[in-house]
C-alpha beads as a LAMMPS data file, in Angstrom:
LAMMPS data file: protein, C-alpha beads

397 atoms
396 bonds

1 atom types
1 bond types

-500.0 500.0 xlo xhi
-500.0 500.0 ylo yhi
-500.0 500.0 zlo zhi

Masses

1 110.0

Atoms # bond

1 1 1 9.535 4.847 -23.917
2 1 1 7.235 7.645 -22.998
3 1 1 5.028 6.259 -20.027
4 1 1 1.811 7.618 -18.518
5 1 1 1.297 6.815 -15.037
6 1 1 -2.341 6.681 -13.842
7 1 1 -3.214 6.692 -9.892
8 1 1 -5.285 8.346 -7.620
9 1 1 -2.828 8.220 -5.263
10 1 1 0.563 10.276 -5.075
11 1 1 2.829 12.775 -3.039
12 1 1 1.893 14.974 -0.845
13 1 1 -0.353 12.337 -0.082
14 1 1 1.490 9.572 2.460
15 1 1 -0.643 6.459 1.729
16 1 1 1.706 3.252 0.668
17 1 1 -0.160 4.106 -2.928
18 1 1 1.163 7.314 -3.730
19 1 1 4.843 6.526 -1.917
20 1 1 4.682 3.123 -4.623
21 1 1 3.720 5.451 -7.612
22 1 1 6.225 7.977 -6.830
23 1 1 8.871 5.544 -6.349
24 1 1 7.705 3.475 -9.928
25 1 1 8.026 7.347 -11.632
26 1 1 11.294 7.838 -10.453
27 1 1 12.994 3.946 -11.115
28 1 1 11.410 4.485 -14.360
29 1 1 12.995 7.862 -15.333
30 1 1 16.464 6.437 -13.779
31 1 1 16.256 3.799 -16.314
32 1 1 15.430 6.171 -18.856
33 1 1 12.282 6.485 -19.694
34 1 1 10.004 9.752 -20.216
35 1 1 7.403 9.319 -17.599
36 1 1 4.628 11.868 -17.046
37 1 1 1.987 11.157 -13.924
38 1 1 -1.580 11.919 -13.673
39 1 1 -2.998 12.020 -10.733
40 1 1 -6.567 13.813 -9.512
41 1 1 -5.947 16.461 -6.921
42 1 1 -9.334 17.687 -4.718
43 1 1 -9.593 21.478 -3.468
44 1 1 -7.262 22.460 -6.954
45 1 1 -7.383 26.202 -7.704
46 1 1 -7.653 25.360 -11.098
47 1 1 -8.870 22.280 -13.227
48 1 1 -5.253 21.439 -13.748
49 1 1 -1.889 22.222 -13.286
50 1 1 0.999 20.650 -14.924
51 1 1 4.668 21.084 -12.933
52 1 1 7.884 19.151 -14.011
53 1 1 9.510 17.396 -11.372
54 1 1 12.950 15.411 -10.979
55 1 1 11.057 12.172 -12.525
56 1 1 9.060 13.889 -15.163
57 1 1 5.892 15.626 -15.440
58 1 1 3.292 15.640 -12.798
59 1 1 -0.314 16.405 -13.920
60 1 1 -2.623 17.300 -11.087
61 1 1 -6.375 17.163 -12.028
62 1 1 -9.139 19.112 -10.036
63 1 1 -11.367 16.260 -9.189
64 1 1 -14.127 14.668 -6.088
65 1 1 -12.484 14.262 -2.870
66 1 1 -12.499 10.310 -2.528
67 1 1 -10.732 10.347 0.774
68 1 1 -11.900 9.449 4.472
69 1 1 -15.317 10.035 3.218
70 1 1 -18.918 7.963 3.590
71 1 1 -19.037 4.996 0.724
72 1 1 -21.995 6.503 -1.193
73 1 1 -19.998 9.704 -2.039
74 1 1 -16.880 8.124 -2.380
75 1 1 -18.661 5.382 -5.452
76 1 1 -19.609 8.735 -7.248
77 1 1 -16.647 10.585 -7.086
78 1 1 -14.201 7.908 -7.720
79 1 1 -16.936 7.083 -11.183
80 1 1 -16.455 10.769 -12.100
81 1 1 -12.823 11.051 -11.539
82 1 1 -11.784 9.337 -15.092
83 1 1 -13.618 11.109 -17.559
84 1 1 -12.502 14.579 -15.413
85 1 1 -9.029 13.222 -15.770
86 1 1 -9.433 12.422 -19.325
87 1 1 -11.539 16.276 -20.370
88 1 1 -8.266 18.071 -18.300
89 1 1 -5.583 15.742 -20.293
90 1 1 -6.896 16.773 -23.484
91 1 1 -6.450 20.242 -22.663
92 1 1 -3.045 19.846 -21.267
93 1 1 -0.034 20.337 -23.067
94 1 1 1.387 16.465 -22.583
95 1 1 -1.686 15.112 -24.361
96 1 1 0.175 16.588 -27.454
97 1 1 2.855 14.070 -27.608
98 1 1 2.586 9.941 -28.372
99 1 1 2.589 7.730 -25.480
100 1 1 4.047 4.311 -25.691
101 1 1 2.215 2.744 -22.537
102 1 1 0.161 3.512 -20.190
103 1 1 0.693 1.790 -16.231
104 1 1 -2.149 2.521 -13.402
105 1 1 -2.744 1.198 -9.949
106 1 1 -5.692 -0.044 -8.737
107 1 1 -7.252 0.546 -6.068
108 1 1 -9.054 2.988 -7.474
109 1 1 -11.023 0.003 -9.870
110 1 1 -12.473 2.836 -11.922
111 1 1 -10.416 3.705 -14.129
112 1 1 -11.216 1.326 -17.341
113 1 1 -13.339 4.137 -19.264
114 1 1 -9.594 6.517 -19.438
115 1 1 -7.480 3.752 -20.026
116 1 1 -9.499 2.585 -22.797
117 1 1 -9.840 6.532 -24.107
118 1 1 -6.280 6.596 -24.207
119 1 1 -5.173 3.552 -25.182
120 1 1 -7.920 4.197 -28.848
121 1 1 -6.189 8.101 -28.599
122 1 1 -2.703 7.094 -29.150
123 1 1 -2.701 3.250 -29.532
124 1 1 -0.735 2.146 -26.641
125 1 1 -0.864 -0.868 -24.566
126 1 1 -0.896 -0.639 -20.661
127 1 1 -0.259 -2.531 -17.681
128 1 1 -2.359 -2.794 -14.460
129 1 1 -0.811 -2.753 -11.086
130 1 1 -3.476 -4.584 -8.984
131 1 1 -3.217 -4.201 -5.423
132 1 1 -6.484 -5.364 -3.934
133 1 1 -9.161 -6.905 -5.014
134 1 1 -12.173 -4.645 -4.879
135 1 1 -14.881 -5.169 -3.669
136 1 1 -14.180 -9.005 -3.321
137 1 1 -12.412 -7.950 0.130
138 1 1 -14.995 -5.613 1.154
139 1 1 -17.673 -8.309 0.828
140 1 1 -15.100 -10.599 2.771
141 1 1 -15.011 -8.312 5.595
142 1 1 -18.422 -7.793 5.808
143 1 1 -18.187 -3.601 4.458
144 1 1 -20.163 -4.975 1.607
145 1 1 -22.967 -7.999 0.567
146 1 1 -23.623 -9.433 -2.675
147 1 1 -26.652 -7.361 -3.684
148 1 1 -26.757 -4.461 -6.613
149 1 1 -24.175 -2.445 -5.570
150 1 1 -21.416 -5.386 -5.303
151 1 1 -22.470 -6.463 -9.046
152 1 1 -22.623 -2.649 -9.918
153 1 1 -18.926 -2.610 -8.701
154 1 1 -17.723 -6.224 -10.264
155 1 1 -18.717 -4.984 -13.588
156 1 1 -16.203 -1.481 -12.930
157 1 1 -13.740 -4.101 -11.751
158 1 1 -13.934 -5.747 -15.039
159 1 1 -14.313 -2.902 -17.303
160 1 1 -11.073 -2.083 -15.860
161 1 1 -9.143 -5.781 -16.182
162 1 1 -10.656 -5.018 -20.146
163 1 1 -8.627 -2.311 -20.774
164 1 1 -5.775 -3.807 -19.128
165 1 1 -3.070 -5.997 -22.089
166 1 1 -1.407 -7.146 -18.938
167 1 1 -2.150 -7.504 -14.811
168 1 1 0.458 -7.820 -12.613
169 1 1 -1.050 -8.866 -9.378
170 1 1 0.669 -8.671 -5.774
171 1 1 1.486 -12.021 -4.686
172 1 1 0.822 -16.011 -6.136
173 1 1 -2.251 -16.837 -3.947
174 1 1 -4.372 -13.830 -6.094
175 1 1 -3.531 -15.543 -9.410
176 1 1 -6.558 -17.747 -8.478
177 1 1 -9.048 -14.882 -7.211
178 1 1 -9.076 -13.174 -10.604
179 1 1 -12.736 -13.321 -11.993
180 1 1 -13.694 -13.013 -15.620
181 1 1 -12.779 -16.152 -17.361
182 1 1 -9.675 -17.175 -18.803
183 1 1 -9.029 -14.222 -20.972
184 1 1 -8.904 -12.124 -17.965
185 1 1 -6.401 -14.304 -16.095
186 1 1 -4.399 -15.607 -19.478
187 1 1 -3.523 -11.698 -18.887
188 1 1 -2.270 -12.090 -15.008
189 1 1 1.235 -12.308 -13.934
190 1 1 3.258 -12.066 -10.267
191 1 1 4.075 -8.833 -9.807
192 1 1 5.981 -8.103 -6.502
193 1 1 5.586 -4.576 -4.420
194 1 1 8.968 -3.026 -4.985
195 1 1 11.118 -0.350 -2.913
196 1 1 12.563 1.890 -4.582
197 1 1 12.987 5.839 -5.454
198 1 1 15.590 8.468 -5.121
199 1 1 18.311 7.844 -2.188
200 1 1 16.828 9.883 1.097
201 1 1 19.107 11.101 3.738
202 1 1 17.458 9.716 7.204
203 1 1 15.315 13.317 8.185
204 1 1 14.583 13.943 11.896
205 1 1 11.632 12.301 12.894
206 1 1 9.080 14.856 14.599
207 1 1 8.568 11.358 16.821
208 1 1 11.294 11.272 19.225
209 1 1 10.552 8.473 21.481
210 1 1 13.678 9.002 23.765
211 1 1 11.225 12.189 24.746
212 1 1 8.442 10.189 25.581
213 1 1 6.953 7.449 28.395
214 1 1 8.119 4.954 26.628
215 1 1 12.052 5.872 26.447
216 1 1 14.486 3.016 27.011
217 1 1 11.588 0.413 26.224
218 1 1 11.791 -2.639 22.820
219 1 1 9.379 -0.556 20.479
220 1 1 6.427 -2.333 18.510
221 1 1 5.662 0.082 15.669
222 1 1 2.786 0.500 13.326
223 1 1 2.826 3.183 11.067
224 1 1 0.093 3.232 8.344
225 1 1 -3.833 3.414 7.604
226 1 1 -5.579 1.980 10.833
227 1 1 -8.801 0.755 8.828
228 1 1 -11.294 -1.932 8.556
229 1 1 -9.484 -4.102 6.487
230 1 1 -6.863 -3.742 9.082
231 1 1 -8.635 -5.397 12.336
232 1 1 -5.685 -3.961 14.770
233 1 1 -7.571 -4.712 17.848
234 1 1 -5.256 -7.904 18.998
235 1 1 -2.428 -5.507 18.672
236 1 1 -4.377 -3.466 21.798
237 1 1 -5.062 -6.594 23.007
238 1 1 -1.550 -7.691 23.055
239 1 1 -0.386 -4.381 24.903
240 1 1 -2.702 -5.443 27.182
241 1 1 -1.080 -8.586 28.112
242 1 1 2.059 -6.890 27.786
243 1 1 1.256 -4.119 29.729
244 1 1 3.542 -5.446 33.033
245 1 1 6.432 -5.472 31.108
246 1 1 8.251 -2.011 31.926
247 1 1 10.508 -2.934 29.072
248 1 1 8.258 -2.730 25.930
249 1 1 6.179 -0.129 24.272
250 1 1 3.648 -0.129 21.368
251 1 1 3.645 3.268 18.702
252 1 1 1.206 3.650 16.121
253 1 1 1.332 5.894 13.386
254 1 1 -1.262 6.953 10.928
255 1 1 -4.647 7.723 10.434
256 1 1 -7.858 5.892 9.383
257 1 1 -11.830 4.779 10.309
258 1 1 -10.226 2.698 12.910
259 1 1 -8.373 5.340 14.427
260 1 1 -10.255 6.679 17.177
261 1 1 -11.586 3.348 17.790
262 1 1 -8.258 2.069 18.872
263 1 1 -7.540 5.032 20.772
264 1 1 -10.743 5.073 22.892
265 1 1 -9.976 1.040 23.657
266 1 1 -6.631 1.949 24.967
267 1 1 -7.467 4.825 27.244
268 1 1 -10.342 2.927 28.369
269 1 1 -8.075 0.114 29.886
270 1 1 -5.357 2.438 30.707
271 1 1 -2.546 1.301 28.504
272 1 1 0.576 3.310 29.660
273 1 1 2.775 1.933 27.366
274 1 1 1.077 2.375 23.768
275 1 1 0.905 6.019 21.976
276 1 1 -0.852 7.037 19.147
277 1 1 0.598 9.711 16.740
278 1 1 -1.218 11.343 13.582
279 1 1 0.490 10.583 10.060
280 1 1 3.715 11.858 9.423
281 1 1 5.736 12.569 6.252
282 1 1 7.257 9.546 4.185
283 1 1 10.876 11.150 4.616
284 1 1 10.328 10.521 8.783
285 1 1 9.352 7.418 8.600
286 1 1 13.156 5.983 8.366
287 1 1 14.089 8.242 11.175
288 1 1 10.738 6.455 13.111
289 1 1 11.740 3.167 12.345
290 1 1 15.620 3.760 13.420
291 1 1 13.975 4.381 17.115
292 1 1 12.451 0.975 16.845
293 1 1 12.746 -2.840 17.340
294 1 1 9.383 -4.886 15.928
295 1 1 7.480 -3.756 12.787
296 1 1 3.526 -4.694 13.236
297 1 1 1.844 -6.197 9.815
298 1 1 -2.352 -6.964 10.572
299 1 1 -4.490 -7.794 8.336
300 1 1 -8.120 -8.831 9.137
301 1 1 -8.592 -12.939 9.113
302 1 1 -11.562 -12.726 7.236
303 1 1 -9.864 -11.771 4.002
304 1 1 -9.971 -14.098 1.480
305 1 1 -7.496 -12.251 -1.145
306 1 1 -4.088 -11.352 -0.165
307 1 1 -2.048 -8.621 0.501
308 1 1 1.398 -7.500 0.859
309 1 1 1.239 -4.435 2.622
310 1 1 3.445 -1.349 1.790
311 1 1 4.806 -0.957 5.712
312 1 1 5.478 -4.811 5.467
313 1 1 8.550 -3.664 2.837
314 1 1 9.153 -0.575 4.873
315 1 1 10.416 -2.742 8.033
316 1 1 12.460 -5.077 5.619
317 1 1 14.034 -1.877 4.379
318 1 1 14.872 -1.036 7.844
319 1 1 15.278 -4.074 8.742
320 1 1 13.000 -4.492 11.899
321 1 1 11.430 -8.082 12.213
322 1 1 7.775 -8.317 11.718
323 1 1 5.120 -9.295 14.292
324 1 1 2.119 -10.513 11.701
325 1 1 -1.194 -11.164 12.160
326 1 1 -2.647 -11.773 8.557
327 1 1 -5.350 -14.312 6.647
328 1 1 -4.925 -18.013 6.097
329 1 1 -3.040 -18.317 2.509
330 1 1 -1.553 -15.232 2.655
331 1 1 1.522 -15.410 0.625
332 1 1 3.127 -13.058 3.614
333 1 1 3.218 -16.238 5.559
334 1 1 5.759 -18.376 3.585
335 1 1 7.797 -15.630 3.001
336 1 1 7.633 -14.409 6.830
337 1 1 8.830 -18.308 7.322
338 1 1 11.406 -18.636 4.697
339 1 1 13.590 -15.631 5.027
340 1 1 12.993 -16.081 9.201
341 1 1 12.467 -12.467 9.380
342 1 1 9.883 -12.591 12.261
343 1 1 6.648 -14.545 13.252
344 1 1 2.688 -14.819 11.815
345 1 1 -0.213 -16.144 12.847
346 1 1 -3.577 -16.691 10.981
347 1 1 -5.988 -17.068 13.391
348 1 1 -7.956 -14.839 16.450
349 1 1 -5.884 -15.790 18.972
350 1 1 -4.434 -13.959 21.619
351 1 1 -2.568 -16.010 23.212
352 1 1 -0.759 -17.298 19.862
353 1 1 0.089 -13.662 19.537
354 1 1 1.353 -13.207 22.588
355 1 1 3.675 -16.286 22.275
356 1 1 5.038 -14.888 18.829
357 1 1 5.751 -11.399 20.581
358 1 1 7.717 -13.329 23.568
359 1 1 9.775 -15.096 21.394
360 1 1 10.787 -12.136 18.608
361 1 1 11.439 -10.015 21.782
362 1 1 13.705 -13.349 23.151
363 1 1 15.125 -13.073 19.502
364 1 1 16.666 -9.262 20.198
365 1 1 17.704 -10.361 23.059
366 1 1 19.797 -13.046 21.787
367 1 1 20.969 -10.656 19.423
368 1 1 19.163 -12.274 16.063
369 1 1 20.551 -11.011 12.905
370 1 1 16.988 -9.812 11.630
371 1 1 18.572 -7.230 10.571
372 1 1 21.227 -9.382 7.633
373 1 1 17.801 -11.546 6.645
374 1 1 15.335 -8.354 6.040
375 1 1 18.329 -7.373 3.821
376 1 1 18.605 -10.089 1.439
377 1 1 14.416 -10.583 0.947
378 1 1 14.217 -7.436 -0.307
379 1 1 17.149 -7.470 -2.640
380 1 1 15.993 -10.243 -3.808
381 1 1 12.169 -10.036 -4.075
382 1 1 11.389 -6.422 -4.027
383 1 1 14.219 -4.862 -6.140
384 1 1 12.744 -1.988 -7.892
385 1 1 14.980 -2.923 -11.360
386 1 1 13.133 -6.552 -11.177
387 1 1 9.754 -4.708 -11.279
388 1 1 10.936 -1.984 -13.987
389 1 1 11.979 -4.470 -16.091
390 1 1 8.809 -6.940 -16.015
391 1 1 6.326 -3.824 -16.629
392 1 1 8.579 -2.851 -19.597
393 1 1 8.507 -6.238 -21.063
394 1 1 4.555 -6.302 -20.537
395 1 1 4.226 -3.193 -22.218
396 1 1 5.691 -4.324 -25.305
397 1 1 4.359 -7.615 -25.966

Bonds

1 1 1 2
2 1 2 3
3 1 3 4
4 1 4 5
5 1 5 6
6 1 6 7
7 1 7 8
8 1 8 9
9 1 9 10
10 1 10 11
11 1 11 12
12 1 12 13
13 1 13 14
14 1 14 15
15 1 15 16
16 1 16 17
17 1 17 18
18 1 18 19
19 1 19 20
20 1 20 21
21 1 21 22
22 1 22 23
23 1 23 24
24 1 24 25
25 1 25 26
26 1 26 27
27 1 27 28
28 1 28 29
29 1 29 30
30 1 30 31
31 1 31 32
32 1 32 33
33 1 33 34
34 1 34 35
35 1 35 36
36 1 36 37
37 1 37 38
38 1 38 39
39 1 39 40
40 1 40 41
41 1 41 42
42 1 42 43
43 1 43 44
44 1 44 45
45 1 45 46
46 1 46 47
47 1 47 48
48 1 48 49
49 1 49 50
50 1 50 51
51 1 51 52
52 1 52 53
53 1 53 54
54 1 54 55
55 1 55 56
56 1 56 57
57 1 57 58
58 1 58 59
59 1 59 60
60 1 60 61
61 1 61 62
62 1 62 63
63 1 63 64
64 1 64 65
65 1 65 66
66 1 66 67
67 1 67 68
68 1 68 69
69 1 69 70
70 1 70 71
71 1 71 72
72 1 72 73
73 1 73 74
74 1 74 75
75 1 75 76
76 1 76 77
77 1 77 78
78 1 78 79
79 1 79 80
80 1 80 81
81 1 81 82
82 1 82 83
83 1 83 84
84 1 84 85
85 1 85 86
86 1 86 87
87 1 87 88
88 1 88 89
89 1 89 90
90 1 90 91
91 1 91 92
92 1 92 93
93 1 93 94
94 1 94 95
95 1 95 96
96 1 96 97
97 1 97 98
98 1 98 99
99 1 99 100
100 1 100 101
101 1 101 102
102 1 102 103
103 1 103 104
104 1 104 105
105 1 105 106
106 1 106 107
107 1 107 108
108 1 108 109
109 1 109 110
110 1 110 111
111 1 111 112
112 1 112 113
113 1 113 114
114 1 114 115
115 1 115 116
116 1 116 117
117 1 117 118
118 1 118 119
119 1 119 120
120 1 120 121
121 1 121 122
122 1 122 123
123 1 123 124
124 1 124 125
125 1 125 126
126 1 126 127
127 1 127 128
128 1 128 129
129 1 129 130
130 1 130 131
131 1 131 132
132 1 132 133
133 1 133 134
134 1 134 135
135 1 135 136
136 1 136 137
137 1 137 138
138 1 138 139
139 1 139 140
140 1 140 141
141 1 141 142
142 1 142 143
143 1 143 144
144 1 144 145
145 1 145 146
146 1 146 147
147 1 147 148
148 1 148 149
149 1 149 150
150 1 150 151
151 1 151 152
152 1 152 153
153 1 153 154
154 1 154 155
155 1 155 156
156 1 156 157
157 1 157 158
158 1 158 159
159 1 159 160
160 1 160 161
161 1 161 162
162 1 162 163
163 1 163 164
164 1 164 165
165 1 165 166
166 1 166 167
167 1 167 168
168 1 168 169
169 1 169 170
170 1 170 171
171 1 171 172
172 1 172 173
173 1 173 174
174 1 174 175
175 1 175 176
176 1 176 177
177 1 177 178
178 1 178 179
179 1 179 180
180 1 180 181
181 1 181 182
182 1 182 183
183 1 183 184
184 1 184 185
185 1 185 186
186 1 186 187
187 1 187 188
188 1 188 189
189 1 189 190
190 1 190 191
191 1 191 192
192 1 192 193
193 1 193 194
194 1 194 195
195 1 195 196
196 1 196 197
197 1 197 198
198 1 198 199
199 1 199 200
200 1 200 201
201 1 201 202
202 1 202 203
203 1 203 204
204 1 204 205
205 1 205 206
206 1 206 207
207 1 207 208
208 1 208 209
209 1 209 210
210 1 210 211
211 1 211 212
212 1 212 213
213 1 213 214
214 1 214 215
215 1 215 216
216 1 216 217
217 1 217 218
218 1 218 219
219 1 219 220
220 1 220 221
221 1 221 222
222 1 222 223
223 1 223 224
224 1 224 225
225 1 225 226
226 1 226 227
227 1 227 228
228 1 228 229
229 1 229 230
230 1 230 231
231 1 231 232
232 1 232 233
233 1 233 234
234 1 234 235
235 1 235 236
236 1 236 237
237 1 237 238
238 1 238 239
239 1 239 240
240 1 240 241
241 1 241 242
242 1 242 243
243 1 243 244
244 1 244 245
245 1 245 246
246 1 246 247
247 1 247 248
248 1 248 249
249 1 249 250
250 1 250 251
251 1 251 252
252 1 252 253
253 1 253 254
254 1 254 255
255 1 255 256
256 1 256 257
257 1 257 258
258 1 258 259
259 1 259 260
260 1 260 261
261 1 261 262
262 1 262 263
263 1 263 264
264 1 264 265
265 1 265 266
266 1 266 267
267 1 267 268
268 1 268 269
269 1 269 270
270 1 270 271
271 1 271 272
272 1 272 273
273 1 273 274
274 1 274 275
275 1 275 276
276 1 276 277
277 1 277 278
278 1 278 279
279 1 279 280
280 1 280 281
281 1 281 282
282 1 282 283
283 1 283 284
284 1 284 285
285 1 285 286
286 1 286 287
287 1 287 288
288 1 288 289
289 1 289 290
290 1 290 291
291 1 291 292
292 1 292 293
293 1 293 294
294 1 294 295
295 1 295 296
296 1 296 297
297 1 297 298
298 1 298 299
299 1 299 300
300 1 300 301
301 1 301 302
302 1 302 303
303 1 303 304
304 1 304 305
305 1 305 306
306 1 306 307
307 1 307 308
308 1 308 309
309 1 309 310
310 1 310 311
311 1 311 312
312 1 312 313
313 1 313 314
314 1 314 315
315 1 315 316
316 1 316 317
317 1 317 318
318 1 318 319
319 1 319 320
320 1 320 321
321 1 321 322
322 1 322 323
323 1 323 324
324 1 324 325
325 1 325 326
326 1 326 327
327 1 327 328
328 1 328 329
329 1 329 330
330 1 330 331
331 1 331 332
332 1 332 333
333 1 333 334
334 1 334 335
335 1 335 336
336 1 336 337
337 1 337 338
338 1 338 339
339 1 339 340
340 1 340 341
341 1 341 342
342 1 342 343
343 1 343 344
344 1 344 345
345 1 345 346
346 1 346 347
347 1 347 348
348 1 348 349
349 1 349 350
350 1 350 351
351 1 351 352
352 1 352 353
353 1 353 354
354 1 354 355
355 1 355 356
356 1 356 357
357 1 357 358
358 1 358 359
359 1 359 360
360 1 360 361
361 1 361 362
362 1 362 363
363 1 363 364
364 1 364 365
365 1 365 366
366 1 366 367
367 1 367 368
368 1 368 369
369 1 369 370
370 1 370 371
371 1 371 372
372 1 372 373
373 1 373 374
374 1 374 375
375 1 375 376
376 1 376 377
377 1 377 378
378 1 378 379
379 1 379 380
380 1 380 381
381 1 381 382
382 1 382 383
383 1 383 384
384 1 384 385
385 1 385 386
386 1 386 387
387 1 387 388
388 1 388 389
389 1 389 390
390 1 390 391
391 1 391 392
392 1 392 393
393 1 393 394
394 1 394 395
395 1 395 396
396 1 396 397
């Protein structure tokens, strides 16, 4: 099949979005399909370039920074972005071949208006991979209320389930958080986060904690976007508490609104053993993780949809154990509990957290096999074939 890949996310950006896109290009070339990505590309020289790459052909689009900007300017340029995309894929050179299906991510929600252009241009069908639910979560969290702008937004959201023939969400629990009626959700399906992409050779980390304070201490990591929907502040609190243990150290990794936030709280109280690092390219992150013990998975309590965040697959991969601090429902807790690959809680509470930290660190100690048990989750829930193979199949029904 000849497959157009949709996302406003991809390499060189780092975000768990464009590292998942990437990775679905290159699984789907593998298995043989002709895959060609478009993707919109701020501060462009040009209004588009087209480059072929190992997995296909890239299309980078001139189009609104929508990045680690205010809300306002972010609505507008993420509603411009599609019918920019669209004007620059008529002029390219791929536009003059059929597609057979079309697959985009969401977040961003507005991309109905190109799916739908395309799908009439060369009468395709296409597949949604839905990550989050926008802007349910943002009201959740309080970002957001229920005036014009979040019915302004639910009606993008379901222009875009429209143009979708099929929906693969992230986990069970979201089945049920769909809105639109039964013809939206008679469209749903399961459809895990998988790990895939091209075999990497483990690249020197620019991170080398052996040259830091914390050398010789159990690491917590955290490497990702440090955001609202995050709400990492028990993780400072728990360094906190921790902070008289001269065996354990706290690293995070990434950049977001949070940020700075996170970093003012811990030099205000003085906490020796937590660092902060800026982003740092996919390929290091193995290297990172190798230097580690705990991987850290937070997401805010108020959420009411559910989330299986990128980094949470990037620890299984490496097989650290998780330390989770996540919403009531989540799906991450069952599976967290099932495959014993670390400990979760669901509510505000420190001491909870602390209790969970104490006994995964007791764990390492006692020389848990974490390690065997990340292993065979992801085989067996996050194999990037499994995924292939259902997106296929919802592409040609």
């Amino acid at each position: 099949m000849r497959i157009l890949l949709v996302s406003d996310a991809f390499p060189p950006l780092r975000t768990s979005a464009a590292v998942l896109m990437f990775d679905l290009a290159w699984e789907l070339s593998r298995h043989g399909h002709e895959v060609v990505v478009i993707t919109p590309t701020p501060n462009l020289g040009q209004s588009y370039i087209e480059s072929v790459e190992d997995f296909g052909t890239l299309l980078s689009v001139r189009a609104p920074n929508t990045k680690d900007i205010g809300y306002f300017r972010r609505t507008v340029g993420e509603f411009l972005q599609p019918f920019i995309m669209f004007s620059a894929f008529k002029s390219s050179s791929v536009s003059k071949f059929p597609l057979d299906g079309i697959v985009w991510y969401s977040p961003s929600i507005f991309f109905g208006p190109l799916i739908k252009r395309l799908k009439a241009r060369y009468r395709c069908t296409s597949y949604l991979v839905l990550r989050d639910l926008f802007p349910d979560w943002a009201v959740d969290l309080g970002v957001l209320n229920k005036g014009l702008a979040y019915r302004f937004l639910k009606l993008i959201e379901h222009n875009q389930y429209d143009a979708a023939d099929k929906i693969g969400v992230q986990c069970p629990a979201n089945m049920d958080l769909i809105t639109g009626g039964a013809q939206i959700r008679s469209k749903c399906e399961v459809l895990w986060t998988w790990l895939g992409g091209p075999p990497q050779s483990v690249r020197k980390c620019s991170i080398q904690v052996a040259e830091t304070q914390l050398r010789g201490r159990t690491i917590f990591v955290y490497a990702g976007n440090m955001g609202v929907a995050q709400g990492m502040d028990m993780f400072i609190e728990l360094a906190t508490c921790l902070l008289a243990r001269q065996d354990v150290g706290f690293i995070f990794v990434g950049r977001g609104s949070d940020a700075q936030h996170l970093r003012a709280v811990a030099s205000k109280y003085g906490l020796n053993n937590v660092m902060f690092f800026d982003e740092i390219d996919p390929s290091e992150i193995p290297g990172l993780y190798a230097q580690c013990h705990i991987g850290l998975v937070a997401l805010d309590p108020r959420h009411k949809t559910h989330n299986i965040p990128g980094k949470f697959l990037s620890y299984m991969k490496a097989g650290l154990p998780v330390l989770a601090s996540v919403n009531p429902g989540n799906d991450l807790i069952e599976l967290i509990q099932a495959y014993q690959v670390g400990y979760v809680c669901t509510e505000s509470s420190i001491e909870l957290m602390l209790e969970n930290a104490l006994l995964l660190l007791s764990g390492l100690d006692q020389k848990e096999n974490y390690a065997v048990r990340c292993g065979t989750m992801t085989d067996k829930l996050f194999s990037p074939d499994v995924a292939i193979d259902q997106i296929i199949t919802g592409l040609k029904e």
